[in-house]
MARBA-3410 file (N, C-alpha, C, O; in Angstrom, 1 decimal):
209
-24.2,-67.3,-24.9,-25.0,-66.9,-23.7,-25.9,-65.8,-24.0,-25.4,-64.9,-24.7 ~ -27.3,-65.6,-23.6,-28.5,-64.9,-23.7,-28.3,-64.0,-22.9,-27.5,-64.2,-22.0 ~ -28.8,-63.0,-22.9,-28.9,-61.8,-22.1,-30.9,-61.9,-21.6,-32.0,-61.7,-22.1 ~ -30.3,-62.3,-20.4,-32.2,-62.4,-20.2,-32.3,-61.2,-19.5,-31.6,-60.6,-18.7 ~ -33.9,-61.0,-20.2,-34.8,-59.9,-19.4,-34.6,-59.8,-18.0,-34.4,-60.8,-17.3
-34.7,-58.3,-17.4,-34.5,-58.1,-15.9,-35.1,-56.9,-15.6,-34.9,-56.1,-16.5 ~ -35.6,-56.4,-14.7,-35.4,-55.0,-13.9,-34.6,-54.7,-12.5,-34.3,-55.7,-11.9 ~ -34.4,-53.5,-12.1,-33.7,-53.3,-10.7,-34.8,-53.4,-9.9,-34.5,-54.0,-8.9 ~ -35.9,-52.9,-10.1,-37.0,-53.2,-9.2,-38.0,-54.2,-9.7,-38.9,-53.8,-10.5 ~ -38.0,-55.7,-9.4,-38.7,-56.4,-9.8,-40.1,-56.4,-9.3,-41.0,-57.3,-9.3
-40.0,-55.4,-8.8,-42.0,-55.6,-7.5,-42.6,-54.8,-8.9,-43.7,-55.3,-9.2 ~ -42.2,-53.7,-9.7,-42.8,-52.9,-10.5,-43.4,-53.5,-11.6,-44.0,-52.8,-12.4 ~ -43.1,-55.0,-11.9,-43.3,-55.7,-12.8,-44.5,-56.5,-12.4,-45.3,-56.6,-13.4 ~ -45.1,-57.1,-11.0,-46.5,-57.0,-10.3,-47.4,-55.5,-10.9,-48.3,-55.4,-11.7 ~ -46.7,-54.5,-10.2,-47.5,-53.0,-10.7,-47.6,-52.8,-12.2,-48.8,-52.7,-12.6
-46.8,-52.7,-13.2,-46.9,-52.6,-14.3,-48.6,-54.2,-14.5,-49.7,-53.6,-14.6 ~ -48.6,-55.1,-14.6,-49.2,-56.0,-14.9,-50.4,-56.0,-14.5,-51.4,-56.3,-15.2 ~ -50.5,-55.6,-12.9,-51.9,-55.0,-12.8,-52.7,-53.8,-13.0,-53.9,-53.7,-13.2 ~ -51.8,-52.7,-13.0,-52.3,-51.3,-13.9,-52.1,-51.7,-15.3,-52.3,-50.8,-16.1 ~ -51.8,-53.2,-16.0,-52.4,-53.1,-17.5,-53.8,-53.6,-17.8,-54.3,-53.6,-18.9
-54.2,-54.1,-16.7,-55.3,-55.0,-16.5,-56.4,-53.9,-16.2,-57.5,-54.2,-16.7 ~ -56.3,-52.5,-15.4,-57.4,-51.8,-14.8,-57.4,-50.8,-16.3,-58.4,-50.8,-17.0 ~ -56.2,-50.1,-16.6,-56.4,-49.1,-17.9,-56.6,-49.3,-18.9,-55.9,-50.3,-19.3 ~ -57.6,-48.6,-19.9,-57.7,-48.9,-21.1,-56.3,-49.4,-22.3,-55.2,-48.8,-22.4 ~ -56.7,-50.1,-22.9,-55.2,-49.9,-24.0,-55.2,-49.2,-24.8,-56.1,-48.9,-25.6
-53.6,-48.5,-24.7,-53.4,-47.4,-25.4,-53.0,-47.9,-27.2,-53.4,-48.9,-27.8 ~ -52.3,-46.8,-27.6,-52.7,-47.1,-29.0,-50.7,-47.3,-29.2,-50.2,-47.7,-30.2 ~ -50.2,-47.0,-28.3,-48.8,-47.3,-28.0,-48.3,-47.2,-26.7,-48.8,-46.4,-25.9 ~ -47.3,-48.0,-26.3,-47.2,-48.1,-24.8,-45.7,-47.4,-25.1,-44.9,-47.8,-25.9 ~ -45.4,-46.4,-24.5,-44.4,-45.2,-24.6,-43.9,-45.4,-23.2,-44.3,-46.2,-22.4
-42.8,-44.5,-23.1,-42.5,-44.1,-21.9,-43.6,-43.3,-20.6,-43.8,-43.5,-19.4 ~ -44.1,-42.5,-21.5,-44.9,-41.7,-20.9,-46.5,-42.4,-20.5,-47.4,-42.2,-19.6 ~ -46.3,-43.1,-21.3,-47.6,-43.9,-21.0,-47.5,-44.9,-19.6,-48.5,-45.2,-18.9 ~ -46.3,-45.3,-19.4,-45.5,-46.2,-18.6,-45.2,-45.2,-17.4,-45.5,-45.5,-16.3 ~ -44.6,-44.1,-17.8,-44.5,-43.2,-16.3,-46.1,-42.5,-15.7,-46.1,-41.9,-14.6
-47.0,-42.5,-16.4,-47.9,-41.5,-16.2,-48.9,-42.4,-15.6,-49.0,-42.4,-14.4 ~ -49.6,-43.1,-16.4,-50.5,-44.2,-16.6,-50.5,-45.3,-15.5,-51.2,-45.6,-14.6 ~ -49.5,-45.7,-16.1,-49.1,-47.1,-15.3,-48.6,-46.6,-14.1,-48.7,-47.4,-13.1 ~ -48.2,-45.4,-13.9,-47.7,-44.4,-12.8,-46.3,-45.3,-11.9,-46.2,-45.6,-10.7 ~ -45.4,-45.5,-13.0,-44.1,-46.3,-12.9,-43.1,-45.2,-13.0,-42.9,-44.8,-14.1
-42.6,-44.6,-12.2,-41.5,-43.5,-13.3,-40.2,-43.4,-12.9,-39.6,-44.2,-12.2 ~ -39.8,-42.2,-13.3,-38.3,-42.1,-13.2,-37.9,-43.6,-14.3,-38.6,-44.2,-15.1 ~ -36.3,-43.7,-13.8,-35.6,-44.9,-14.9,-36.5,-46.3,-14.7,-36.6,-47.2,-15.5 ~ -37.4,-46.2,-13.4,-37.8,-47.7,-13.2,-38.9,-47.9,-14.3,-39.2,-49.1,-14.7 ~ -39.6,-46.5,-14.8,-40.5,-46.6,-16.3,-39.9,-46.8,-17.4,-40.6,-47.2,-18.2
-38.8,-46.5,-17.7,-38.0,-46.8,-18.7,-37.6,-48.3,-18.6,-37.3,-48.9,-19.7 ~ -37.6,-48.9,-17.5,-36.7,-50.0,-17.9,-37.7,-51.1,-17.9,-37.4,-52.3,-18.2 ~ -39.2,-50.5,-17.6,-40.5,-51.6,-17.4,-41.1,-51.4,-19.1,-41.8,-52.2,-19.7 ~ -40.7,-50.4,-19.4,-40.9,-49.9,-21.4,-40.4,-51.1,-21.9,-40.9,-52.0,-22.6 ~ -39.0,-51.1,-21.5,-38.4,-52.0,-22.6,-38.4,-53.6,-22.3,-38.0,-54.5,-23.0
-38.9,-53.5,-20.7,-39.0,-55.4,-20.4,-40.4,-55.9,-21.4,-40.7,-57.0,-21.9 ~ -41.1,-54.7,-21.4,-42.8,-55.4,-21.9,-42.5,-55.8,-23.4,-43.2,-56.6,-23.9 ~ -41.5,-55.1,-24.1,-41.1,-55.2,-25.4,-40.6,-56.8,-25.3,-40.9,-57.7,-26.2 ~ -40.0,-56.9,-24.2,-39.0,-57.9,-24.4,-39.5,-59.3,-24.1,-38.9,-60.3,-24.4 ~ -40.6,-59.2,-23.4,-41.6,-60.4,-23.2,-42.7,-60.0,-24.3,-43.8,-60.4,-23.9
-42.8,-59.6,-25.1,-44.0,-60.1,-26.1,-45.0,-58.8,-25.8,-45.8,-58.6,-26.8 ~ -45.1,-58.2,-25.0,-46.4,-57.4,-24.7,-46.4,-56.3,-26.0,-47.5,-56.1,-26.6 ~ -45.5,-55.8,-26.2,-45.5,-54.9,-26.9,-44.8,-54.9,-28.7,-43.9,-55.7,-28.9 ~ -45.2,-54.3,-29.5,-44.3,-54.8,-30.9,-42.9,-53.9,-30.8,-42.4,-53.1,-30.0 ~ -42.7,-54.4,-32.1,-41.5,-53.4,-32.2,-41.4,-51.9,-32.0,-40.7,-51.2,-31.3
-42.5,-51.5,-32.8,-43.0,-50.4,-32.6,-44.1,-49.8,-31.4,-45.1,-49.1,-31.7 ~ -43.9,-50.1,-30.4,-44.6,-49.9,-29.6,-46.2,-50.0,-29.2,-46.7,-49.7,-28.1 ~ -46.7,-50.4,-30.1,-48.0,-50.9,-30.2,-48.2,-52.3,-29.3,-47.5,-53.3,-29.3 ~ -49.3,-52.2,-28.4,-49.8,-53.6,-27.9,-49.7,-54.9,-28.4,-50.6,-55.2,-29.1 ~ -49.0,-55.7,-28.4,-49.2,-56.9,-29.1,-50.3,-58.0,-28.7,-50.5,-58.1,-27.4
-51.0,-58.7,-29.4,-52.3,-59.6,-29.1,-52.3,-60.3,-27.7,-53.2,-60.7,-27.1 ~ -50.8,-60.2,-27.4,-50.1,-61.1,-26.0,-50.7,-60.1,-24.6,-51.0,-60.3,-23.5 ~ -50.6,-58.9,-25.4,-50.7,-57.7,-24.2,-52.4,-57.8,-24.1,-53.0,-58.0,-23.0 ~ -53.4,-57.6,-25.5,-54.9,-58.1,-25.5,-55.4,-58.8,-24.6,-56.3,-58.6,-23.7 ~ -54.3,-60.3,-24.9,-55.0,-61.2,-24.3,-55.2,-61.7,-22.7,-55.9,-62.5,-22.0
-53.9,-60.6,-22.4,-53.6,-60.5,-20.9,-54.3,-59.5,-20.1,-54.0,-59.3,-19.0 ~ -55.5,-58.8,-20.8,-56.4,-58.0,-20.1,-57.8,-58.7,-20.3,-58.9,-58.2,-20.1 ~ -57.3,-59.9,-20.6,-58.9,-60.5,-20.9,-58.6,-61.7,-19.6,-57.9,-62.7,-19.8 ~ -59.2,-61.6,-18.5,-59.3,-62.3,-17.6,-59.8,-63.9,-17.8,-59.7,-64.9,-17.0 ~ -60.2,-63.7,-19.1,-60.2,-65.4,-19.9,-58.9,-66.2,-20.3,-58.8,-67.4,-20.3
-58.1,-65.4,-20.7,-57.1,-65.8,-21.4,-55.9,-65.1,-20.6,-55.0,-65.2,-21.5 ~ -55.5,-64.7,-19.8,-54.7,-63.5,-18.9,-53.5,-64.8,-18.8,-52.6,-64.8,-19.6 ~ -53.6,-65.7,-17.8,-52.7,-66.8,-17.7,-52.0,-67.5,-18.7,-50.9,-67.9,-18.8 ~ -53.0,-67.6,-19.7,-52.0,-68.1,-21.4,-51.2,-67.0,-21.4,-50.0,-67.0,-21.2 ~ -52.1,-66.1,-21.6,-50.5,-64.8,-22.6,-49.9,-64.6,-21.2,-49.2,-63.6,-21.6
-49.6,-64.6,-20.2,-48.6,-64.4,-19.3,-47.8,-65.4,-19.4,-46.6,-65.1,-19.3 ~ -48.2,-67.1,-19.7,-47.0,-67.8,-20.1,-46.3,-67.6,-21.8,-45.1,-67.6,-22.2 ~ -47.4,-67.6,-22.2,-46.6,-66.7,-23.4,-45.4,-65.9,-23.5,-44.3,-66.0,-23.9 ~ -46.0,-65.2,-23.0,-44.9,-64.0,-22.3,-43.3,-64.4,-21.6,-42.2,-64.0,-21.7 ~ -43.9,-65.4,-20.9,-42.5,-65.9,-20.5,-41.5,-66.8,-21.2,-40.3,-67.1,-20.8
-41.9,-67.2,-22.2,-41.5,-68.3,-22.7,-41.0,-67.3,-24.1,-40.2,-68.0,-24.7 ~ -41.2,-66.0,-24.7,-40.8,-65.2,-25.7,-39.7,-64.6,-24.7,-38.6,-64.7,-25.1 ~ -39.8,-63.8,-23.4,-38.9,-63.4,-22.7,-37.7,-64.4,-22.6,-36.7,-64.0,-23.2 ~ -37.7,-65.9,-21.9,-37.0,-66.4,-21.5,-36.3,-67.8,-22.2,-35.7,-68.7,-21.6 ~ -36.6,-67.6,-23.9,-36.7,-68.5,-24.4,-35.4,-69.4,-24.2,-35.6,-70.6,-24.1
-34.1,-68.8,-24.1,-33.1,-69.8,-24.1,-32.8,-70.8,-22.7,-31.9,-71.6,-22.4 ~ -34.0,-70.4,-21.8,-34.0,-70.9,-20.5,-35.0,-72.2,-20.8,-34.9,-73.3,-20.3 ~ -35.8,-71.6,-21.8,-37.1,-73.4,-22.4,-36.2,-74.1,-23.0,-36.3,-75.3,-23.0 ~ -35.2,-73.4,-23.6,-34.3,-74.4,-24.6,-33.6,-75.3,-23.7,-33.7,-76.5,-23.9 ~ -32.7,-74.8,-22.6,-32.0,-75.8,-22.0,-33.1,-76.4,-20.8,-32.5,-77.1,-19.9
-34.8,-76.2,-20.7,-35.4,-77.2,-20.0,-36.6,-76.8,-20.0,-37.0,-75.8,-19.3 ~ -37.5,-77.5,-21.0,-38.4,-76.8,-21.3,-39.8,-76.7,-20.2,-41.0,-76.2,-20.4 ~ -39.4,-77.3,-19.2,-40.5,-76.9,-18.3,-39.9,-76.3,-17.0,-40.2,-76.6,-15.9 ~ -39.0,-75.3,-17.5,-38.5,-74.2,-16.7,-39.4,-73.7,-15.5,-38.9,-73.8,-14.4 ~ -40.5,-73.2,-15.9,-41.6,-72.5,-15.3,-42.2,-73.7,-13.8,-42.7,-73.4,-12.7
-41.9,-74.6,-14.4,-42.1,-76.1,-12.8,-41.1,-76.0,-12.1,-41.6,-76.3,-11.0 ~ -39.5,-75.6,-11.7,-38.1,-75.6,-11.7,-38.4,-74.4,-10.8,-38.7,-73.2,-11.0 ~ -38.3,-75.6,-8.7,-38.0,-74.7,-7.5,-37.1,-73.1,-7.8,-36.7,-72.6,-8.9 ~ -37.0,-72.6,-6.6,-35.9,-71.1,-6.8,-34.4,-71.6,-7.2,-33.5,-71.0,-7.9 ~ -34.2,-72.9,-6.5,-32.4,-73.5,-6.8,-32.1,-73.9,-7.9,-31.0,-73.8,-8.5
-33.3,-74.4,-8.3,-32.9,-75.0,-9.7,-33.0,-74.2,-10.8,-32.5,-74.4,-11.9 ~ -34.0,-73.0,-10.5,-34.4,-71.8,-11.7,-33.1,-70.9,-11.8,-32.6,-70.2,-12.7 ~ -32.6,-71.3,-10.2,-31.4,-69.7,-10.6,-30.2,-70.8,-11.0,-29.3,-70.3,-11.6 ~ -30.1,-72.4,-10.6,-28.8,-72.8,-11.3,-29.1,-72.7,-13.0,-28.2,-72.8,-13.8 ~ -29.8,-72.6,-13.2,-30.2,-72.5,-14.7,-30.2,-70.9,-15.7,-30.0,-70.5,-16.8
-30.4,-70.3,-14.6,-29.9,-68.5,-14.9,-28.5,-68.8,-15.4,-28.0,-68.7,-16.5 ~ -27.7,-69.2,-13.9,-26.2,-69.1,-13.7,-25.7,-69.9,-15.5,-25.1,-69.4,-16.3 ~ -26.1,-71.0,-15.5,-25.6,-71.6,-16.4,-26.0,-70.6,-18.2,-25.4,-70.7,-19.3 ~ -27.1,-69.8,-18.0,-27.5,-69.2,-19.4,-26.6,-68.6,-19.4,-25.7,-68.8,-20.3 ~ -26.6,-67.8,-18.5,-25.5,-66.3,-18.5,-24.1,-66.5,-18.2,-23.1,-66.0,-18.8
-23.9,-67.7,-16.8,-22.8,-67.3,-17.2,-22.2,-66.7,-15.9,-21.1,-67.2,-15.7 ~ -22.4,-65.9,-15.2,-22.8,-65.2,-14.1,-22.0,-65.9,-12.7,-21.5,-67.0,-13.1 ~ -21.7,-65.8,-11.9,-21.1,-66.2,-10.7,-22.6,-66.4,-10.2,-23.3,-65.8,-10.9 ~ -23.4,-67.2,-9.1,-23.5,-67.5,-8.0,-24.4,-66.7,-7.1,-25.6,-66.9,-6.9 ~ -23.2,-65.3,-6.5,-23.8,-64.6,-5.8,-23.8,-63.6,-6.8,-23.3,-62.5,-6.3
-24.1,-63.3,-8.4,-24.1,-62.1,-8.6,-25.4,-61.5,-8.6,-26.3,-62.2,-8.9 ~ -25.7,-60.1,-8.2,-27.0,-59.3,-8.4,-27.8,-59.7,-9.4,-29.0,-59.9,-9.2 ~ -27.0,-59.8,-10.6,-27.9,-59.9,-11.9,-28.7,-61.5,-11.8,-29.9,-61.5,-11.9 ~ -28.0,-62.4,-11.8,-28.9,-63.6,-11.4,-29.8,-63.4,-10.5,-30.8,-64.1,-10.8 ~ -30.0,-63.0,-9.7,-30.8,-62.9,-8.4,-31.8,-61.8,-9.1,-32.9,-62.3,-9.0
-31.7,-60.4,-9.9,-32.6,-59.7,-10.7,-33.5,-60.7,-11.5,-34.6,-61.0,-11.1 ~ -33.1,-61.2,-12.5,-33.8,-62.1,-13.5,-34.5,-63.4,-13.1,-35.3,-63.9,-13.9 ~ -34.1,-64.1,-11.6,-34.9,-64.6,-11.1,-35.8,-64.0,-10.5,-37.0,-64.3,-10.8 ~ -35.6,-63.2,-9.8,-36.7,-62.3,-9.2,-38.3,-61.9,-10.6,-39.5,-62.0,-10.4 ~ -37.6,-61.5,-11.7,-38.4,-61.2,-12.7,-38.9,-62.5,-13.6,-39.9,-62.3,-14.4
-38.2,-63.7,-13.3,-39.3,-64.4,-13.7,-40.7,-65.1,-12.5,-41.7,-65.8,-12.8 ~ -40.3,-64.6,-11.4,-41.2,-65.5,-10.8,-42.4,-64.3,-10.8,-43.6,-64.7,-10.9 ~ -42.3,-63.0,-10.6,-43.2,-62.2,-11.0,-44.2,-62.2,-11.9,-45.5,-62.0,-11.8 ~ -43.1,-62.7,-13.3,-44.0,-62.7,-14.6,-44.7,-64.3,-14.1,-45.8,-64.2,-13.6 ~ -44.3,-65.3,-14.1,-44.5,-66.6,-13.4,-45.7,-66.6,-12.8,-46.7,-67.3,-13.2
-45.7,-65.5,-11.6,-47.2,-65.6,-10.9,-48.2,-65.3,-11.6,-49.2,-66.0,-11.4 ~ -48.2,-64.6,-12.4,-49.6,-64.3,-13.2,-50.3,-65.1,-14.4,-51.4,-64.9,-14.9 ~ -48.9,-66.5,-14.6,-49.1,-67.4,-15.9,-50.2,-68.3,-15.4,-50.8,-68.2,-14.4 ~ -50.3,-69.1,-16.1,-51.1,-70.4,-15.9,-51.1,-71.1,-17.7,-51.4,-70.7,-18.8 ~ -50.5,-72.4,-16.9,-50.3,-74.0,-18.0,-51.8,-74.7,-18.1,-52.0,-75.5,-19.0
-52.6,-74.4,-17.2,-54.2,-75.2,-17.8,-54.3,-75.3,-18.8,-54.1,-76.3,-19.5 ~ -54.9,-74.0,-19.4,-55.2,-74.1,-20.9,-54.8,-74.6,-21.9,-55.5,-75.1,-22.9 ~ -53.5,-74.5,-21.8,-52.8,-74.8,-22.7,-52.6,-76.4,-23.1,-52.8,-77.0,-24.2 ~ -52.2,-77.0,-21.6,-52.3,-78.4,-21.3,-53.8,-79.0,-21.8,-53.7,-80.1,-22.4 ~ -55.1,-78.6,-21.7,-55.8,-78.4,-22.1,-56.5,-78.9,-23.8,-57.2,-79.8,-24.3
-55.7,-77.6,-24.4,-56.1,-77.6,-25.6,-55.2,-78.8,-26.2,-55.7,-79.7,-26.9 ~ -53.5,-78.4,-25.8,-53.0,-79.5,-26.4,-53.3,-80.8,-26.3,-52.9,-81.6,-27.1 ~ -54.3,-81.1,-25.2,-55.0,-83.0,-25.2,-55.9,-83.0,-25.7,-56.2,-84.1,-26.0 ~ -56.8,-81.9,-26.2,-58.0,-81.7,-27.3,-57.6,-82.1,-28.3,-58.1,-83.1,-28.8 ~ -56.5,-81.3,-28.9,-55.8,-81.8,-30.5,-55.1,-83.1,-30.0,-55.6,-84.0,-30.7
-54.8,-83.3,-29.7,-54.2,-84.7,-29.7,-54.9,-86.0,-29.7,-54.5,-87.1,-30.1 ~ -56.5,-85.3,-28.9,-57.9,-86.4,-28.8,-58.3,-86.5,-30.0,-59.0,-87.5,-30.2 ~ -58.1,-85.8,-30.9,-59.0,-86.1,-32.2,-58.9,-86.3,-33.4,-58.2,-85.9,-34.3 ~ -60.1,-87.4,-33.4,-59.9,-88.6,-34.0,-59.5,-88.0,-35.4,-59.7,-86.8,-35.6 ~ -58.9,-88.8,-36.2,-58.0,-89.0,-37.5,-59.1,-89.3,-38.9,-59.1,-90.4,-39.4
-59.7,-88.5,-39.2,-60.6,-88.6,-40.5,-59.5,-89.7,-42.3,-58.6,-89.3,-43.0 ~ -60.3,-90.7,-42.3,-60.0,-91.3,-43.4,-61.1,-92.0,-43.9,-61.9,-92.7,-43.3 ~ -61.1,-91.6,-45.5,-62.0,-91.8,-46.5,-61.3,-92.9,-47.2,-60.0,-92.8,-47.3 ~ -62.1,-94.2,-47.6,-61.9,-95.4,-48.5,-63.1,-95.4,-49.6,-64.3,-95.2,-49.5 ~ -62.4,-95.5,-50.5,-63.6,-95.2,-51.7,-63.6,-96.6,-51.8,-62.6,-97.3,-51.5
-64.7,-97.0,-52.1,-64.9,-99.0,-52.4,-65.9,-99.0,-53.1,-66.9,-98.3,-52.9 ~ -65.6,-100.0,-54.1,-66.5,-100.6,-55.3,-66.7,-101.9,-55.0,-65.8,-102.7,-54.6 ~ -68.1,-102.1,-55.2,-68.5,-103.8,-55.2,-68.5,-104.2,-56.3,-69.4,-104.0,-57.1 ~ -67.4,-105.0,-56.6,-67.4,-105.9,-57.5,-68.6,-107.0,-58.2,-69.1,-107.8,-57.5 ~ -68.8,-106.9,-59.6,-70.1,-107.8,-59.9,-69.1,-109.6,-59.7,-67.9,-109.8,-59.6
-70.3,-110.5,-59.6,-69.2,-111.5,-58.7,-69.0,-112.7,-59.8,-69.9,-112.7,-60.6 ~ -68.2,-113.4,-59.9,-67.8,-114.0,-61.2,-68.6,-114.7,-61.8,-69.3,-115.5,-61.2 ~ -68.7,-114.5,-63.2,-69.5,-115.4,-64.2,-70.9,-114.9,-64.3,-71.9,-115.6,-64.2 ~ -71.2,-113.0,-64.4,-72.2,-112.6,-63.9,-72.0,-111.3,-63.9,-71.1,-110.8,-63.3 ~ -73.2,-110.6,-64.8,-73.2,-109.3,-65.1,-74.1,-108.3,-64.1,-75.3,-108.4,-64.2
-73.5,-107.6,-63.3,-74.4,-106.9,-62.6,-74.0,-105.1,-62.6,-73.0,-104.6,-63.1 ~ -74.7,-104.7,-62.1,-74.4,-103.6,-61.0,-73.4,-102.8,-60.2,-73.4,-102.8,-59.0 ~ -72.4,-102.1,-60.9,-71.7,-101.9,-60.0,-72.1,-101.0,-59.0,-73.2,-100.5,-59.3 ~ -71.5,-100.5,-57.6,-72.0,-99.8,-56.6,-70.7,-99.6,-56.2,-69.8,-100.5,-56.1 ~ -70.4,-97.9,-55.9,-69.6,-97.2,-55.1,-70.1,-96.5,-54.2,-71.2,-96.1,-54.2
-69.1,-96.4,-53.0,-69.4,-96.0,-52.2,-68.5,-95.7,-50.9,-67.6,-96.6,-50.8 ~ -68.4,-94.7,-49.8,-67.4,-94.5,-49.4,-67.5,-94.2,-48.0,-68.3,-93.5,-47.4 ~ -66.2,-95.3,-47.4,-66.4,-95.4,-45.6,-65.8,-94.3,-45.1,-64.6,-94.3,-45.4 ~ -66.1,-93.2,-44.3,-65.3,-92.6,-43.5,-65.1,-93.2,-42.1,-66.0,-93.2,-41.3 ~ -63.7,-93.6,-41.8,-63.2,-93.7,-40.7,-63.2,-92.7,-39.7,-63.5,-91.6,-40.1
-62.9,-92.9,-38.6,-62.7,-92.0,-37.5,-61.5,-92.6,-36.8,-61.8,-93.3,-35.8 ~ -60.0,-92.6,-37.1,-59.4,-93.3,-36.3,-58.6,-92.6,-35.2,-58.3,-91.4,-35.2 ~ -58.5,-93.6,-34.1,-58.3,-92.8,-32.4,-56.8,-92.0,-32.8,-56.1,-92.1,-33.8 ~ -56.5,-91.1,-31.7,-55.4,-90.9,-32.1,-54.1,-91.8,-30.7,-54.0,-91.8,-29.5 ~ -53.4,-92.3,-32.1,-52.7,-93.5,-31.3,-51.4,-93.6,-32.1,-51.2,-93.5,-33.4
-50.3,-93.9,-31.0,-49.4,-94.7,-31.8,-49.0,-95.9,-31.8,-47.9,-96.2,-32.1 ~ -49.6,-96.4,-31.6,-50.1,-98.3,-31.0,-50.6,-98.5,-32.4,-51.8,-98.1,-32.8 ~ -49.4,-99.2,-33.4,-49.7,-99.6,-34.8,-50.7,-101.2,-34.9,-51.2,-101.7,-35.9 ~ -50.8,-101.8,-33.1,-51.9,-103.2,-33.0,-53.3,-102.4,-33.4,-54.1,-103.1,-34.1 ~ -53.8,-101.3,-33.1,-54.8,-100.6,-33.3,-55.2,-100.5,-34.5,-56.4,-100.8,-34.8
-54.5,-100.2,-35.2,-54.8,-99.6,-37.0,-54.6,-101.0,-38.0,-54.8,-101.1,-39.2 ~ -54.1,-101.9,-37.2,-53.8,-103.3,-37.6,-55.4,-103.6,-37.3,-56.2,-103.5,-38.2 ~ -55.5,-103.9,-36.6,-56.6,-104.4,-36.1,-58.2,-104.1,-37.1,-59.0,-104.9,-37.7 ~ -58.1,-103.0,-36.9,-58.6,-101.8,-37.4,-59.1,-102.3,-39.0,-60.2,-102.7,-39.3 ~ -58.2,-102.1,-40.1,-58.1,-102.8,-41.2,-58.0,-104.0,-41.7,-58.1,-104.2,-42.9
-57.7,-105.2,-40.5,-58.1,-106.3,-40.6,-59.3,-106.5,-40.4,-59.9,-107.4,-41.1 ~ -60.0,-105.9,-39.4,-61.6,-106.1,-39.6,-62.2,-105.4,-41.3,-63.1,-105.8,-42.1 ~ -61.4,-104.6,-41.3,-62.3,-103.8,-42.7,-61.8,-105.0,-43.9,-62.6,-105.4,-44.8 ~ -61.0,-105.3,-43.9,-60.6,-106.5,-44.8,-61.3,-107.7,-44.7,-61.5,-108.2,-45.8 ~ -61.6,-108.2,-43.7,-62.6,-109.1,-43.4,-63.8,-109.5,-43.9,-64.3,-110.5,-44.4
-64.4,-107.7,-43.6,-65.7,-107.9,-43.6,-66.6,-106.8,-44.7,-67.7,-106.6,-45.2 ~ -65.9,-106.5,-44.7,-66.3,-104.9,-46.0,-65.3,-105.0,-47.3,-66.0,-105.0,-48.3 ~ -63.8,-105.0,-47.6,-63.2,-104.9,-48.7,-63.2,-106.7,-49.5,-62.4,-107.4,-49.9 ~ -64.2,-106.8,-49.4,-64.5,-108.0,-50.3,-66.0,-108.5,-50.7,-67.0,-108.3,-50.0 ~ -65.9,-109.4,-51.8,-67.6,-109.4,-52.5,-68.2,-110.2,-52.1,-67.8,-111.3,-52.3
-69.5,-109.9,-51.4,-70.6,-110.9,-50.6,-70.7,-112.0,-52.0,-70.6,-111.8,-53.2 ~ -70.9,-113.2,-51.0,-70.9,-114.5,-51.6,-72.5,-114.9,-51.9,-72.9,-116.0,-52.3 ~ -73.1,-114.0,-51.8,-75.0,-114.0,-52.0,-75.5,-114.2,-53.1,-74.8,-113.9,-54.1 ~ -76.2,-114.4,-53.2,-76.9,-114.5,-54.6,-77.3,-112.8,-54.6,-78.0,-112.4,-55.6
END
């Protein structure tokens, strides 16, 4: 059982996320930077220090991580917020990995089962609370996105081919080489297809004079 990220005050995780958006980035996100700055304080800044560690925002050493960058870039803000959640809540993608789609019933039976937890305990009801927080600020477009980009494109293959001089008959040889573009598919009738036309009509020697 995982110990997932949480705070006692989960509204401060809204606040923290939009005071990281308005202030410049620091050169380490500290306590003080967290109580002052972010104007989070008392224990509720301490415990927003170590949630941002704990979703990716921050390194080990307290330094911004690219996740925390990319989440002040109003271009990319929704990626690294699912980012973020998926480095926070990772053993919750393991047992279903589109966690982040998963109503309030089915997110907290899935708390209950990481941890472990009774039902009505506080702590489940915290870590739900803190993921739908971090949640609102994510967005799957891009991502969904990019991943059907790479998946669109096409499959580069080079065939080196020599024309044979044709029997009883001294000629010329000639190389030369086809680049394919093949779709991306796993429908093996395609690439069948595909190389039976090239077999047909190209991997053999014109009958011409």
């Amino acid at each position: 059982m995982a110990a997932l990220p949480y705070v006692t005050a989960p509204g401060n995780i809204e606040k923290a996320l939009i005071a990281i958006k308005l202030q410049a980035t620091p050169e380490r996100v500290t306590q003080d930077f967290v109580k002052t700055v972010l104007q989070i304080p008392g224990g509720s800044g301490d415990q927003i220090t170590s949630f941002l560690k704990k979703i990716g925002f921050t390194n080990a050493d307290g330094t911004p991580s690219d996740i925390y960058k990319k989440f002040r870039n109003s271009a990319t803000s929704g990626k690294a917020a699912a980012e973020a959640l998926k480095i926070g809540y990772s053993p919750l993608y393991v047992r279903n990995e589109y966690m982040h789609q998963l109503n309030d019933e089915k997110l907290k039976g899935l708390i209950i089962e990481e941890t472990g937890q009774s039902e009505g305990a506080n702590i489940v009801s915290l870590i739900l609370a803190s993921v739908k927080a971090l949640k609102k600020h994510a967005s799957w477009s891009n991502i969904v996105a990019e991943e059907e980009k790479t998946s669109a494109q096409p499959l580069p293959v080079s065939i080196p081919m020599t024309n044979p001089p044709k029997h009883g008959k001294v000629g010329l040889n000639l190389s030369y080489t086809i680049n394919l573009n093949l779709p991306a598919t796993s429908d093996m009738a395609v690439f069948n297809a595909i190389f039976k036309s090239l077999k047909e009509n190209l991997l053999k020697g014109s009958d011409n004079e």
